[in-house]
C-alpha positions as CSV (number, residue, x, y, z in Angstrom):
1,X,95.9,91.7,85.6
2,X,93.7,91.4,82.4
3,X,90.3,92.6,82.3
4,X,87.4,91.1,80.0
5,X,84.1,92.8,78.8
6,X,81.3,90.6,77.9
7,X,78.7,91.6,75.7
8,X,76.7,93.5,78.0
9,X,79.1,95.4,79.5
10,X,80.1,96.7,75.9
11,X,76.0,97.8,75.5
12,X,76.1,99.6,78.8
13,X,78.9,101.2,78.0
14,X,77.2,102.3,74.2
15,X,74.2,103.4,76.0
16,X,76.0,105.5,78.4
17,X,77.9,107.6,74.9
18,X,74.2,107.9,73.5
19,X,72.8,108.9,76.7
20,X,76.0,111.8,77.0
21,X,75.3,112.7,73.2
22,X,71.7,113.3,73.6
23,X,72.0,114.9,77.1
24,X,75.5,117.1,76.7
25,X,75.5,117.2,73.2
26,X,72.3,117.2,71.9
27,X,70.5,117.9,68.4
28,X,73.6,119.8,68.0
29,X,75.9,116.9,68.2
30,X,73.4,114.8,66.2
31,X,74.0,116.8,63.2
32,X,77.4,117.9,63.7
33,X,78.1,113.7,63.1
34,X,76.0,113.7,60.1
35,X,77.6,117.2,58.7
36,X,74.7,120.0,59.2
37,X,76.1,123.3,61.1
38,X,75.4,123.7,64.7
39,X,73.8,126.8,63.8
40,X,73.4,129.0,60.8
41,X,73.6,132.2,62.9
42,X,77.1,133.6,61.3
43,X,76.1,132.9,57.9
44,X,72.6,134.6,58.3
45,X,74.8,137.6,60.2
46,X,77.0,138.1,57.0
47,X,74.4,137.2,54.3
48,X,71.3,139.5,55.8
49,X,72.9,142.8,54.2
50,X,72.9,141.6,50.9
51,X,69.0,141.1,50.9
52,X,66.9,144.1,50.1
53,X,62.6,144.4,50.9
54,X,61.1,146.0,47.8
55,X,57.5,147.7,48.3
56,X,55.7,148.5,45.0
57,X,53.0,150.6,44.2
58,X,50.4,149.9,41.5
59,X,47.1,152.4,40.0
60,X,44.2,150.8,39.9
61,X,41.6,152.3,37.8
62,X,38.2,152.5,39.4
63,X,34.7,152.3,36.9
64,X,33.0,155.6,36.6
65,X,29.5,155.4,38.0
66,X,26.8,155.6,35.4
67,X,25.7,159.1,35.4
68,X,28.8,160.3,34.5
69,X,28.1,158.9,30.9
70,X,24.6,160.4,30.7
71,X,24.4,163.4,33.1
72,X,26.7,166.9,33.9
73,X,26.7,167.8,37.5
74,X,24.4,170.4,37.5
75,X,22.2,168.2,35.1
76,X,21.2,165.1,37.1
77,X,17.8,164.9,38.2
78,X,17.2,164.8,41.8
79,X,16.3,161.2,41.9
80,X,19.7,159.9,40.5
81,X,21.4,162.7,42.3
82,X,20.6,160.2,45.8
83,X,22.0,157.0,44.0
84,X,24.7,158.4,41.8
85,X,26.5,160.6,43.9
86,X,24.5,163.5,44.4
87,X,23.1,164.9,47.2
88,X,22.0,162.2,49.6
89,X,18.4,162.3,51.5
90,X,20.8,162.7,54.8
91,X,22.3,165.7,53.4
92,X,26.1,163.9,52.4
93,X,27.7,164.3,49.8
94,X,29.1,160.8,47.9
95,X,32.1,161.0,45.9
96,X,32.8,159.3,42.8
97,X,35.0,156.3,42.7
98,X,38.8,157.3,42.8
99,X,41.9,155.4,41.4
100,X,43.2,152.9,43.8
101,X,46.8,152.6,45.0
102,X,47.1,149.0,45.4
103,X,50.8,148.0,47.2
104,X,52.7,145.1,47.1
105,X,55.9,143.7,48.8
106,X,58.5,141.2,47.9
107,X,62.6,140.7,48.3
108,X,65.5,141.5,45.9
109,X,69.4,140.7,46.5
110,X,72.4,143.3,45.7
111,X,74.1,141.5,42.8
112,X,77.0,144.4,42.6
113,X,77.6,147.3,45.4
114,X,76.6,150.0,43.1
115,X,73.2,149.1,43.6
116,X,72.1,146.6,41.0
117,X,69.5,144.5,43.0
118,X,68.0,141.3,41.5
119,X,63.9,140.6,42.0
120,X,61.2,138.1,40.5
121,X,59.7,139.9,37.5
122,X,56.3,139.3,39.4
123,X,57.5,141.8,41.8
124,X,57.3,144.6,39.7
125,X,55.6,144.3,36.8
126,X,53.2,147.2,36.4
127,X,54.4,149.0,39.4
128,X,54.1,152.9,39.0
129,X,56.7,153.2,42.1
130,X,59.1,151.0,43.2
131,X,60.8,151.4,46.4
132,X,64.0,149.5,48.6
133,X,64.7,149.3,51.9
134,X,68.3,148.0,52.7
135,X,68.9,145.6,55.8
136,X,70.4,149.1,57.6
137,X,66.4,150.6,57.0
138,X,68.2,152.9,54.7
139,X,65.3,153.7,51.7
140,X,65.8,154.6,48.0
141,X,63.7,154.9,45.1
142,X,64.6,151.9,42.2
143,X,64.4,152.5,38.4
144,X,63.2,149.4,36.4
145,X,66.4,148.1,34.1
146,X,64.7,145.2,32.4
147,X,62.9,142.2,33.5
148,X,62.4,139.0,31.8
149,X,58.9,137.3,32.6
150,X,59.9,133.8,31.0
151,X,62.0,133.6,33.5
152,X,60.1,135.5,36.3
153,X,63.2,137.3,36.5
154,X,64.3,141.6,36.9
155,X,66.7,144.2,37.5
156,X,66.4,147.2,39.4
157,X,69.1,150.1,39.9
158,X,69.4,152.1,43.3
159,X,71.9,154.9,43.5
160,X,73.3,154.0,46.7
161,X,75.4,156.9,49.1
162,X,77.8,153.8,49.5
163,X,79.3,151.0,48.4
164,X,76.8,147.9,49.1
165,X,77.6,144.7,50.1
166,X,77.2,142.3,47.2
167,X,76.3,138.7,46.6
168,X,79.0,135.9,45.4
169,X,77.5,134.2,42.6
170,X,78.1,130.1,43.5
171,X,77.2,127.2,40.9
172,X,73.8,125.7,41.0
173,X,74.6,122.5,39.0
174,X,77.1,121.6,41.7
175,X,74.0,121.5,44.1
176,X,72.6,117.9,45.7
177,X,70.0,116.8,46.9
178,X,70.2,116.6,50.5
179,X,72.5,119.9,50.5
180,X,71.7,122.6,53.2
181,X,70.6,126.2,51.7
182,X,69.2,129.1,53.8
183,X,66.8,131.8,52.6
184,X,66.4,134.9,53.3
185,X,63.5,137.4,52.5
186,X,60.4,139.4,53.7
187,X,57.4,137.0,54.0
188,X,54.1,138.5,55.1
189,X,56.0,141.9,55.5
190,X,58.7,140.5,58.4
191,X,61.8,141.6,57.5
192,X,65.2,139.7,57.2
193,X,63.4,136.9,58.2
194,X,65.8,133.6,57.7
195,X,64.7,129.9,57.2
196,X,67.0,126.9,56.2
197,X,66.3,123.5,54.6
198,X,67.2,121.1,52.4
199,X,67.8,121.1,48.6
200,X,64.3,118.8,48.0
201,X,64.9,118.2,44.4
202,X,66.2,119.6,41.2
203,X,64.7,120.2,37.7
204,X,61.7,120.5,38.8
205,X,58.5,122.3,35.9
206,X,55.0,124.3,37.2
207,X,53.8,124.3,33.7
208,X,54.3,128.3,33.6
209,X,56.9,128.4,31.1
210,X,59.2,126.7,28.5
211,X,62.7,127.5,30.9
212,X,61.5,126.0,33.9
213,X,64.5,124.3,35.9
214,X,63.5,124.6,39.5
215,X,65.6,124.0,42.5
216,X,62.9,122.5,45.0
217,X,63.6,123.2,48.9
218,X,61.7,122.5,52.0
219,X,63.6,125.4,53.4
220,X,60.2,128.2,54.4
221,X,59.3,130.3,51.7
222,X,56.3,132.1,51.8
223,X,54.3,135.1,50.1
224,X,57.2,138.0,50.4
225,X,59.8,135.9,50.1
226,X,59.6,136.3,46.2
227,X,62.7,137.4,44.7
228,X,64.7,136.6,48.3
229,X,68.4,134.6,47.6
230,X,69.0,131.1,48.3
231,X,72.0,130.3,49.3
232,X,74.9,127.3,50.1
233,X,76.4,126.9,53.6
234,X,79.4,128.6,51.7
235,X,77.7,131.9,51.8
236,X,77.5,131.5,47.7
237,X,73.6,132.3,46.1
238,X,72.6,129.6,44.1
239,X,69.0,130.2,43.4
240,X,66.4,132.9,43.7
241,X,63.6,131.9,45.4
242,X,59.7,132.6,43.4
243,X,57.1,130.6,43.8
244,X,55.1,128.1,46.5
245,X,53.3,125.1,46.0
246,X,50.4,125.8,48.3
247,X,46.9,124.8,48.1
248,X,46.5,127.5,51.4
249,X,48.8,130.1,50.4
250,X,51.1,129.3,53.0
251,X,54.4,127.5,53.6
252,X,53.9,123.6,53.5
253,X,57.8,122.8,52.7
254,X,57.5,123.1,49.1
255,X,59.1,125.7,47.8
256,X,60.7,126.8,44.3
257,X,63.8,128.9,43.3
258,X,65.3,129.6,39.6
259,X,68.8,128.2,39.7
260,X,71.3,130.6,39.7
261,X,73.0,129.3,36.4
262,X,70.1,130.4,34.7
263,X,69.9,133.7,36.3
264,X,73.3,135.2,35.6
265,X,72.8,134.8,31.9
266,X,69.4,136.3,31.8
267,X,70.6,139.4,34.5
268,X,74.1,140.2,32.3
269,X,71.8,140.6,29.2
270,X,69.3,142.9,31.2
271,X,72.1,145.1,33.0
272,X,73.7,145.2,29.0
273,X,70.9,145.5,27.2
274,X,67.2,145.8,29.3
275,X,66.2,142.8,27.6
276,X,67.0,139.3,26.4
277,X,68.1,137.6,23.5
278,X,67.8,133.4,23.2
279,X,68.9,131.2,21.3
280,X,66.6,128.7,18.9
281,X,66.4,125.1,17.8
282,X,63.8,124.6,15.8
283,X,62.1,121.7,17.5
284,X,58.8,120.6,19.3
285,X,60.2,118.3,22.0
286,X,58.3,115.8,24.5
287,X,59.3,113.7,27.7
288,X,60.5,110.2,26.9
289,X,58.4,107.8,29.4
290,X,59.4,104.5,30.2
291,X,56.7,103.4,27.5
292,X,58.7,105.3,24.8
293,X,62.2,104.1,26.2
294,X,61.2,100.2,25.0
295,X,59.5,101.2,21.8
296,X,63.0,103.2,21.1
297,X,65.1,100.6,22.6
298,X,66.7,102.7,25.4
299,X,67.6,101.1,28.3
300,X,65.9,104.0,30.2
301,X,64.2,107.1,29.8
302,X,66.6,109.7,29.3
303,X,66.5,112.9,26.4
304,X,64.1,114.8,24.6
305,X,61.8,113.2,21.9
306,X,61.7,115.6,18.8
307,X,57.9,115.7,17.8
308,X,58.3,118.1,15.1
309,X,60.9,119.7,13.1
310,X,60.1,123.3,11.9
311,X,61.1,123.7,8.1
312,X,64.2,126.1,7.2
313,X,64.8,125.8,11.1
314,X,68.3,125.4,12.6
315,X,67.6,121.7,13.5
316,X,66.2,121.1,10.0
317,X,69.3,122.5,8.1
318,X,71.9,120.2,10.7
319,X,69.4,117.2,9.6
320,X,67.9,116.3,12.6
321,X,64.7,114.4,12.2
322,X,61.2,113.4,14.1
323,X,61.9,110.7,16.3
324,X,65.2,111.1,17.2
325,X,66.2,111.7,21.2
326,X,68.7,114.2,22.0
327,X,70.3,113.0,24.8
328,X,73.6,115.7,25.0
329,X,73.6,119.0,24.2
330,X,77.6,120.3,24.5
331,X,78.2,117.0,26.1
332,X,75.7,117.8,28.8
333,X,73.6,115.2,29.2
334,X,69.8,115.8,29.2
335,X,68.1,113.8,31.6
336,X,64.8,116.2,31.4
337,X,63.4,117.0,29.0
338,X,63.0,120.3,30.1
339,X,66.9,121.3,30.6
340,X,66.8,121.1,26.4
341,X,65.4,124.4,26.0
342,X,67.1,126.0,28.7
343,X,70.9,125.8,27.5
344,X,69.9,126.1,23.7
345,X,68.4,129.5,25.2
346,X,71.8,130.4,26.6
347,X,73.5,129.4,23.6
348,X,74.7,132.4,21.9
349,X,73.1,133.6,18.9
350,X,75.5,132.5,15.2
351,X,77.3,129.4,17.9
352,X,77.5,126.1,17.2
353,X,76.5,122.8,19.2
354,X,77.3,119.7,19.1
355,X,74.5,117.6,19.7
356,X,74.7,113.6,20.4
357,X,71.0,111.9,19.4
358,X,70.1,108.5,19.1
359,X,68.1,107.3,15.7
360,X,66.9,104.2,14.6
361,X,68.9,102.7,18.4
362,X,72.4,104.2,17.2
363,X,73.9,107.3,18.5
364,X,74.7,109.6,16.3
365,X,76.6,113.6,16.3
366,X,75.3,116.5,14.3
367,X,76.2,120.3,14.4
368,X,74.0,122.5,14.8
369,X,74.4,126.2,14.6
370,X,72.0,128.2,16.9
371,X,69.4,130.9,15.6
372,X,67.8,133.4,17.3
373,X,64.7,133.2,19.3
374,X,61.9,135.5,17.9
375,X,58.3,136.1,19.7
376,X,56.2,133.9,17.1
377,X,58.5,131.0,17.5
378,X,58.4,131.6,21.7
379,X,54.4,131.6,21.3
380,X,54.8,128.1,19.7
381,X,56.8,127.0,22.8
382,X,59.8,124.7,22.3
383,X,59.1,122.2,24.7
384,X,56.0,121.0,23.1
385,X,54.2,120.5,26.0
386,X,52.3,123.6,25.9
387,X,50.5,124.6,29.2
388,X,46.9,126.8,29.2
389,X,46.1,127.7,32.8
390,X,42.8,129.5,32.1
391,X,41.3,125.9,30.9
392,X,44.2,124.2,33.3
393,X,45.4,121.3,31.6
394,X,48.5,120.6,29.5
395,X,48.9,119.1,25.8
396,X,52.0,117.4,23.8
397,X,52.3,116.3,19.6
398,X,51.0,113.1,19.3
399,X,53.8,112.0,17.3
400,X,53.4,108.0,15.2
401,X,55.5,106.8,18.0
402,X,53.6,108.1,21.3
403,X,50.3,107.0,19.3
404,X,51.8,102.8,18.9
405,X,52.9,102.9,22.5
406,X,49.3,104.0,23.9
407,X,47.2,102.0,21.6
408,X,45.7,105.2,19.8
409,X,44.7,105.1,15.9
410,X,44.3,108.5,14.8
411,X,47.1,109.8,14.0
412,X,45.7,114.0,14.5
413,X,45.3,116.5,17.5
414,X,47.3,116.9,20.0
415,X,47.1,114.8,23.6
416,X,45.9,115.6,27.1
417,X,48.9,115.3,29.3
418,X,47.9,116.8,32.3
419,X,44.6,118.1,34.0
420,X,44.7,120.1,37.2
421,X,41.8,118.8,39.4
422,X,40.6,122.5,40.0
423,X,40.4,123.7,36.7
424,X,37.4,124.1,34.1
425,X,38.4,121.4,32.2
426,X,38.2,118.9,35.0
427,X,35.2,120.0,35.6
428,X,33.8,118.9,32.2
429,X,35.3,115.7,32.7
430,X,38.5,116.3,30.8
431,X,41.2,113.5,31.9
432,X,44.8,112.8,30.9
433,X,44.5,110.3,27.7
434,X,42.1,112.7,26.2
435,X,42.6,113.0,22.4
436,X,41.8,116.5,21.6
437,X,41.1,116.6,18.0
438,X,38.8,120.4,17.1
439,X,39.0,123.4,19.2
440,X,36.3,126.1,18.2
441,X,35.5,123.4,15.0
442,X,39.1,124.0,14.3
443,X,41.5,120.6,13.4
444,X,44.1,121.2,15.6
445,X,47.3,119.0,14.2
446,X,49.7,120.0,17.0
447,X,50.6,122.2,20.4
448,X,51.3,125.4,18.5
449,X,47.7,125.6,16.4
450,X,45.5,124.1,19.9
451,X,47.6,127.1,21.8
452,X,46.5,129.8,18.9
453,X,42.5,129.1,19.7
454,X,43.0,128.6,23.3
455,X,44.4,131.9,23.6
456,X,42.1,133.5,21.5
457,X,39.2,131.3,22.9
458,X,40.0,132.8,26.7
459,X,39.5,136.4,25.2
460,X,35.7,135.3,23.5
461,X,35.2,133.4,27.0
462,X,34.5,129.7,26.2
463,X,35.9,126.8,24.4
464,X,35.0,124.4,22.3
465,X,36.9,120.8,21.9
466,X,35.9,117.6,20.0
467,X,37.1,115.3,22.5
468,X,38.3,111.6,21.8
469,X,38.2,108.6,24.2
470,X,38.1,105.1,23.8
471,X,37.7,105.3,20.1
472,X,34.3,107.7,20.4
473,X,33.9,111.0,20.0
474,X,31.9,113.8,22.0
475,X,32.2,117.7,22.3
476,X,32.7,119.5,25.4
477,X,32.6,123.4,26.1
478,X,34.3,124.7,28.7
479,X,33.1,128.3,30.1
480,X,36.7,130.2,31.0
481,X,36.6,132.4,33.7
C-alpha cells in the first residue's frame, strides 16, 4: 500500500519537531543547532583557578588645618583652639586630619605557576600594598614587576607554597566576530563571578592611547572586573579585560579587553626587564575615510595616511614620503589605522620591515629598518590623532590632501576630529570640522606642537584657541577643570 502526504500533513508534522525542540529541548537545543555550548559550567570549573582578586591599598595625604602653619600647640589662642582643633566649648578634643588609606579591588590571571599574575596597570599604579587572594581564599602579599601604562598593562610576582595553575596563552587574531568568550573576575567585590558573550567587534580605539586594539564583547564586565581574562570556548585567554563603556558606571554590554597578542609581548619584556622597549617609525599617521579613498584612487578605505615624516627618522631614511598609504606591514594588511603603531611597537629594535604603500595609485615596497621608541617621540604620538581628555576632543595633521577633500583653504593648524559631548570644549561650542589654528596665541602647525600647550595649558588651568569655521575666525577659552 503507498501512502501520500499532502502539504499540510508535512507542516503538521514540522510543527510537531519545533514544538518537541522548544518543549524537550529547549534553549539548549536552540543553540546546540547553531553551535553555542549547552552550558559553560566545565569550562568556568577549570578556568576559575587561574583568576586571582587583587585588593590594593593606596595613602592619601590629608591638608593640614591652618593653625598648624601659624600656631604651636601650646600657642593657639583660645578662640582658634574651638575651630582648629583645640579644645572644643563641649569639652572634646578634635584631632587633626590623618592620612587616608584609600582601597581598591580589581582581577589578575596566573600567567606561569610560580606566581607571575597578569593585572591592568590601573590596578595598581600607586598602591603602597598590594595584596592576592587565589580562587582556594589562599592570601599572599604581591611585589610590583613592572607595568606598562600605554598599554594599561602589569606584572605582579607572588611566592606561592605551590605550584599554581596557569593560563594557556590562545591567538587573539584568530578571534571572530560572533565567537563565544567567557570572563571571569571580581566585579563590585563578588568573587569568581563568570559572564559569557559574544566577541562584539575587533580593533576597536577609546582615544586613551596610541596602541589601542580592543577586542569589544557584550560578555558582563563591570568595575572589578579590570584585569580579569577573557577567554575562548577552548579554555585558551585571548584578551584581558580593562575598561567599560558606560555612561552609569555599570554593565550595558559594552565591554573592552587588550588582545592577548599584544599582551604577551608587553608581559615577556616586563618579567625580563620591568619595562618596555618599542619599536619606531617615524611617522604621523591618520585614518583614510571614504572621502580620502577617491581623492587617492583606492577602491576603498584601507591603510594609514602618512601626514608627516620626521626628518633623520627611520621612515625618512627608507624614503617613505607624505601622502603615501601603508597598507601592509610584514604582509599584514592594515585595515585600521590604528593596528600601524601596534606591530611597528612589537617590532624589535635594529629589524627590518618590509612595508607595501601605495603612491601616486601604484603600490610600491620599501625596507625599513626599525628604531627605538624614545619618550619625546611617544609624547608626539604616532598615530597622529592625538587625544586631550581634560579639554575632550581629538585632533589630526591637516595634511594638503585632507584640506582638498573637505573644502578647507588654509593650509595650518591642526583639525577637530572628534568632540565628546560632555567635555569643556563642547561646551564652548567646539564641533568636529573646527580648524584649530593658535593655542595660548601659539601657531600650532600639527598634533605634536597643539599637544605641547594643551598639556601645559591643563597645568595653568585654561586654554586658549583661535578657532576657524566657515572661513571666519573667532577665539574661544575653555576653563579646564
Amino acid at each position: 500500500m503507498q501512502t501520500s502526504f499532502s502539504m499540510s500533513t508535512l507542516r503538521v508534522a514540522a510543527a510537531l519537531v519545533l514544538v518537541m525542540l522548544l518543549g524537550f529541548g529547549g534553549p539548549a537545543a536552540a543553540r546546540s543547532m547553531a553551535g553555542a555550548p549547552d552550558s559553560f559550567a566545565d569550562l568556568a570549573e577549570r578556568l576559575s583557578p587561574t583568576v586571582v582578586n587583587i585588593y590594593t591599598t593606596q595613602t592619601v595625604k590629608m591638608q593640614r588645618s591652618p593653625h598648624d602653619f601659624f600656631f604651636q600647640d601650646d600657642e593657639m589662642p583660645e578662640l582658634f583652639r574651638h575651630f582648629f582643633g583645640g579644645p572644643s566649648p563641649f569639652g572634646q578634643q578634635q584631632e587633626a586630619p590623618r592620612d587616608l588609606k584609600r582601597t581598591s579591588l580589581g582581577s589578575g590571571v596566573i600567567s606561569s605557576p610560580d606566581g607571575y599574575i597578569v593585572t591592568n596597570n590601573h590596578v595598581v599604579e600607586n598602591a603602597d600594598s598590594i595584596s592576592v587572594r587565589l580562587a582556594d581564599n589562599e592570601e599572599y602579599d604581591a611585589k610590583l614587576i613592572g607595568r606598562d601604562p600605554k598599554t594599561d598593562l602589569a606584572l605582579i610576582k607572588i611566592n606561592p607554597k605551590r605550584s599554581l595553575p596557569a593560563v594557556t596563552f590562545g591567538d587573539s587574531e584568530k578571534l571572530r566576530v560572533g565567537d563565544w568568550v567567557l570572563a571571569i573576575g571580581n566585579p563590585f567585590g563578588f568573587e569568581q563571578t563568570v559572564t559569557a558573550g559574544i566577541v562584539s567587534g575587533k580593533g576597536r580605539s577609546l582615544g586613551s592611547g596610541p596602541y589601542e586594539n580592543f577586542i569589544q564583547t557584550d560578555a558582563s564586565i563591570n568595575p572589578g572586573n579590570s584585569g580579569g581574562p577573557l577567554f575562548n570556548l577552548n579554555g585558551e585567554m585571548v584578551g584581558i579585560n580593562t575598561a567599560i563603556y558606560s555612561r552609569s558606571g555599570g554593565n550595558i554590554g559594552i565591554g573592552f579587553a587588550i588582545p592577548v597578542n599584544l599582551a604577551k609581548n608587553v608581559i615577556g619584556q616586563l618579567k625580563e626587564h620591568g619595562s618596555v622597549v618599542r619599536g619606531w617609525l617615524g611617522v604621523m599617521i591618520q585614518q583614510v575615510t571614504p572621502e580620502l579613498a577617491k581623492q587617492f584612487h583606492l577602491d576603498r578605505p584601507i591603510g594609514a595616511l602618512v601626514g608627516e615624516v620626521t626628518p633623520g627618522g627611520p621612515a625618512d631614511k627608507a624614503g617613505i614620503k607624505q601622502g603615501d598609504i601603508i597598507v601592509r606591514y610584514n604582509g599584514k594588511e592594515i585595515s585600521q589605522v590604528n593596528s600601524l603603531p601596534t606591530l611597528v611597537a612589537q617590532s624589535p629594535i635594529g629589524s627590518r620591515a618590509n612595508l607595501a604603500l601605495i603612491r601616486g595609485g601604484k603600490e610600491r615596497t620599501v625596507t625599513v629598518t626599525i628604531a627605538k621608541l624614545n619618550e619625546e617621540q611617544a609624547a608626539a604620538n604616532e598615530n597622529g590623532n592625538q587625544p586631550s581628555m581634560e579639554l575632550g576632543l581629538s585632533v589630526q595633521n591637516l595634511t594638503p590632501e585632507l584640506a582638498n577633500s573637505l573644502g578647507i583653504k588654509d593650509k595650518r593648524g591642526v583639525l577637530v576630529v572628534n568632540v565628546d559631548p560632555d567635555s569643556p570644549a563642547a561646551d564652548k561650542g567646539l564641533r568636529r570640522g573646527d580648524l584649530i589654528l593658535e593655542a595660548n596665541r601659539q601657531a600650532v602647525k600639527n598634533v605634536a606642537e597643539f599637544s605641547k600647550v594643551a598639556k601645559a595649558a591643563q597645568r595653568q588651568g585654561s586654554l586658549l584657541l583661535l578657532v576657524k569655521r566657515d572661513g571666519h575666525t573667532r577665539y574661544v577659552a575653555i576653563r579646564l577643570k
